[in-house]
C-alpha positions, 0 to 999 in steps of 0.5 A, a space after each residue: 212559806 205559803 202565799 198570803 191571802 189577801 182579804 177579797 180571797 178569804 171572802 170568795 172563799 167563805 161565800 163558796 163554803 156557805 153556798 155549798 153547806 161545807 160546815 164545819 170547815 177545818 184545815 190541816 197545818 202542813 206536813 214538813 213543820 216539827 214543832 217538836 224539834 230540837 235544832 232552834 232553826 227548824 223549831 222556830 221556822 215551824 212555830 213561824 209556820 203554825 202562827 201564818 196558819 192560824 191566822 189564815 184558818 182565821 181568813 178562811 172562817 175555819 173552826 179549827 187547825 189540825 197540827 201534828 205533834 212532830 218526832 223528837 229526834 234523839 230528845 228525851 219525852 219530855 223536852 218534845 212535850 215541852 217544846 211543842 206545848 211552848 210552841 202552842 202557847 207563842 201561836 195562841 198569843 200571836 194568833 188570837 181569835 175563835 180558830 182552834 188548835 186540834 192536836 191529831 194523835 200519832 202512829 208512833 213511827 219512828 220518834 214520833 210523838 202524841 201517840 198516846 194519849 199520856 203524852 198529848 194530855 201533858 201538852 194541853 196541861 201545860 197550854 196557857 190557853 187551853 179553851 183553845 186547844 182540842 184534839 182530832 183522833 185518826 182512827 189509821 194512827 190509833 189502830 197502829 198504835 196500838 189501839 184495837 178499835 176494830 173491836 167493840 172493847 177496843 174502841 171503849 177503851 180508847 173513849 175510856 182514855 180520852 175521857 179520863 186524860 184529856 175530857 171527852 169535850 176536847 174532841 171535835 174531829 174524827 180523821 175516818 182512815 182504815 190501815 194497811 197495817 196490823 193494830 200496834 204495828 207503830 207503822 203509818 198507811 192509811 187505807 181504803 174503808 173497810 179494806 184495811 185492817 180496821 174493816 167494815 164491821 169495825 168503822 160501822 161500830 165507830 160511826 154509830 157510837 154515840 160519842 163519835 157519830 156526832 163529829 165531823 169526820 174527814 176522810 184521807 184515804 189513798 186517791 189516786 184518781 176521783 173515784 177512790 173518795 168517791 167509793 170511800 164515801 160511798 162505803 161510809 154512807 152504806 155503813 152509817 146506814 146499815 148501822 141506823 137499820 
């Protein structure tokens, strides 16, 4: 478990972000909880976990928690979807309150799920509280899944998607990553913008279409020293502004 904050914490840190005009502020749930797991132990650690993590969201003044959907292991489809829908449902109820829970569409690797839109639709159909629910589209997971947004139709047909599952409005967040690897590849690298297979012309077209250039989008490109999101924030700035020229 993570450390506690305590109420003076919370509020140094909602000082800090209004002074430096960090807004929206969102947080990611960690990596290790499989709110889709089949062994009881893990599953009820994680829904434990993503409970803490709303109510510290909460502390932190965020608008939203990100959450993976986590792999089912040898689980059929539709006990997963299930389990991670009964888990939203106990932490919304445990966690009441503004924070909202953003689903974030997977690669696909491995048993992974949510990486298809299909899938994350009949989670939302089956929360209790669905206000609270949205969804958080990773550009790196979508492109290996399979969804050729480095092209103009590929990228329509996605929003296409989105807006006939789940309703354009559940969208709040975009997570701007370009991938190491090929569209469809089911294989989860994160990359440079513009360096990887999305490239230039591809996250030009998806920071100026009018559905996304209106999100907050959070970049989780490799670093291994400061300058690497220093250079990928300077891309996307090049780019957003070639794209209003």
């Amino acid at each position: 478990h993570a450390a506690a904050l305590d109420a003076p914490e919370g509020a140094r840190f909602r000082e800090l972000i209004r002074k430096h005009s960090i807004t929206p502020l969102f947080v990611h749930m960690p990596y290790l909880p499989n709110l889709a797991a089949q062994e009881r132990g893990l599953y009820e650690k994680s829904v434990q976990v993503l409970c803490e993590d709303l109510h510290r969201a909460a502390q932190l003044g965020a608008r939203g928690l990100v959450v993976h959907l986590g792999h089912r292991g040898n689980a059929d489809l539709d006990s997963a979807l299930t389990r991670v829908a009964a888990a939203l449902n106990q932490a919304c109820l445990a966690a009441r309150g503004g924070v909202e829970i953003l689903l974030e569409n997977a690669a696909g690797q491995g048993s992974e799920i949510g990486a298809s839109f299909f899938e994350i639709e009949k989670i939302i159909s089956m929360a209790d509280d669905p206000h609270r629910i949205g969804i958080c589209v990773d550009t790196a997971h979508a492109f290996a899944a399979g969804y050729n947004i480095a092209t103009q139709g590929g990228l329509e047909k996605l929003l296409a998607e989105i807006e006939r599952l789940i309703g354009l409005e559940r969208l709040r967040l975009i997570h701007l990553n370009d991938s190491k690897t090929p569209c469809g590849s089911r294989v989860d690298r994160h990359w440079h913008i513009g360096s990887g297979k999305i490239g230039s012309a591809g996250f030009r077209r998806i920071i100026s279409h009018p559905v996304l250039s209106r999100l907050p989008a959070i970049m989780e490109t490799p670093k291994k020293e400061d300058e690497d999101d220093l250079r990928n924030m300077k891309k996307i700035l090049t780019l957003a502004q070639r794209s209003q020229a």
